[in-house]
TORNU-431272 format. One record per residue (C-alpha): residue in one letter; z, y, x. Coordinates in steps of 0.1 Angstrom, whole numbers. Example, Ala and Ser with C-alpha at 12.3 -4.5 7.8 and 13.67 -1.06 7.14 Angstrom:
REM TORNU-431272
R;aa;zz;yy;xx
R;A;78;-45;123
R;S;71;-11;137
This chain:
REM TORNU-431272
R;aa;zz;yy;xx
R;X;1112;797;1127
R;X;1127;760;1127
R;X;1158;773;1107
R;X;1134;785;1081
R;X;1113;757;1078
R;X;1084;777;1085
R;X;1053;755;1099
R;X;1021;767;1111
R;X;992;759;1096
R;X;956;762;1109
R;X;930;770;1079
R;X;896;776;1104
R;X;885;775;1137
R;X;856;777;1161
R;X;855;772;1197
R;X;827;778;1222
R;X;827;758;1253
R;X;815;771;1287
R;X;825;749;1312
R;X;831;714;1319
R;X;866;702;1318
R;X;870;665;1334
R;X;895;637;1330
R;X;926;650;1342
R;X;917;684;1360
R;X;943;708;1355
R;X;941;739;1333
R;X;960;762;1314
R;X;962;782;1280
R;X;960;815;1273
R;X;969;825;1234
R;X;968;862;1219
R;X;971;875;1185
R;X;939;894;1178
R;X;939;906;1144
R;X;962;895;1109
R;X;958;907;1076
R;X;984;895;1048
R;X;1000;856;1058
R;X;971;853;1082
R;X;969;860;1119
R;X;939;856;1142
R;X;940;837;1173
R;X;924;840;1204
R;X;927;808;1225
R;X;913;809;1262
R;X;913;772;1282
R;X;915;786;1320
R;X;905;763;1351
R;X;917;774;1386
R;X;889;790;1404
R;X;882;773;1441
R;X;885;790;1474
R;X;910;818;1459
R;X;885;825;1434
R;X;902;840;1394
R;X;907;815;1370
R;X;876;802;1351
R;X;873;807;1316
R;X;861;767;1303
R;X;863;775;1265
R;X;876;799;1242
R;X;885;793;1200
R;X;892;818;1175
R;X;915;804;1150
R;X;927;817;1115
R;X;961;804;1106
R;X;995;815;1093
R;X;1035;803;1086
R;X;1039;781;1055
R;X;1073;780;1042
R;X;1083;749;1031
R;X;1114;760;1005
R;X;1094;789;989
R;X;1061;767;992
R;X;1040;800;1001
R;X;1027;814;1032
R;X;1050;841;1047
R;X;1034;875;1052
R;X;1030;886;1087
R;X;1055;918;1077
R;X;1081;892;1072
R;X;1071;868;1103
R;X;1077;906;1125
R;X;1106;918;1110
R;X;1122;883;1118
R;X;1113;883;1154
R;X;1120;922;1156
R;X;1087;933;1161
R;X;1074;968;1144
R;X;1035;967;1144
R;X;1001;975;1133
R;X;974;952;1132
R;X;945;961;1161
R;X;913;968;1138
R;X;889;934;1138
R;X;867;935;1165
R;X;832;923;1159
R;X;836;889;1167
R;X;867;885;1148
R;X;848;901;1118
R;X;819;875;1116
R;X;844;852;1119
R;X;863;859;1091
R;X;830;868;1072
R;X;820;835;1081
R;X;850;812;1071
R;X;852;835;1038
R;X;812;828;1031
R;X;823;787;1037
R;X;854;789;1014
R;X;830;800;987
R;X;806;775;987
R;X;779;792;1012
């Protein structure tokens, strides 16, 4: 992606917080690609907090993001076909899952004025 001056660019966002995170407590990301349509993909973004007493991870806040690759030469964003077919990858987008739906309706509904 560095060789091709591709950068990723975030265009929305939201996040919904469920637990506390203090001053330096330790935690860890989890990232997965939910949905993408065109030169955009659809993050999922889980902030995890180690459970006490052997307990699973907690889940402290998790974002939905809508982003994509801009390349710099062409000055366009690349479509995801081209983003898989550069890292060798051969897939379908998963269908939007309600959540990921409103969130698109909602960012598209903001980006025209609503």
């Amino acid at each position: 992606m560095l060789r091709r001056r591709w950068t990723p660019i975030l265009g929305a966002g939201t996040i919904r917080f469920r637990r506390e995170l203090r001053l330096f407590q330790r935690f860890s990301v989890e990232t997965r690609i939910l949905h993408w349509t065109g030169a955009n993909l659809v993050l999922e973004q889980r902030i995890l907090t180690a459970g006490e007493d052997g307990r699973p991870e907690i889940v402290a806040a998790v974002a939905l993001v809508r982003g994509g690759l801009y390349d710099r030469r062409a000055r366009s964003f690349v479509p995801i076909a081209t983003l898989m077919d550069a890292v060798g990858i051969s897939a379908e987008s998963p269908p939007a899952s309600p959540a990921v739906a409103a969130f698109l309706a909602g960012e598209e509904g903001l980006k025209r004025g609503g």
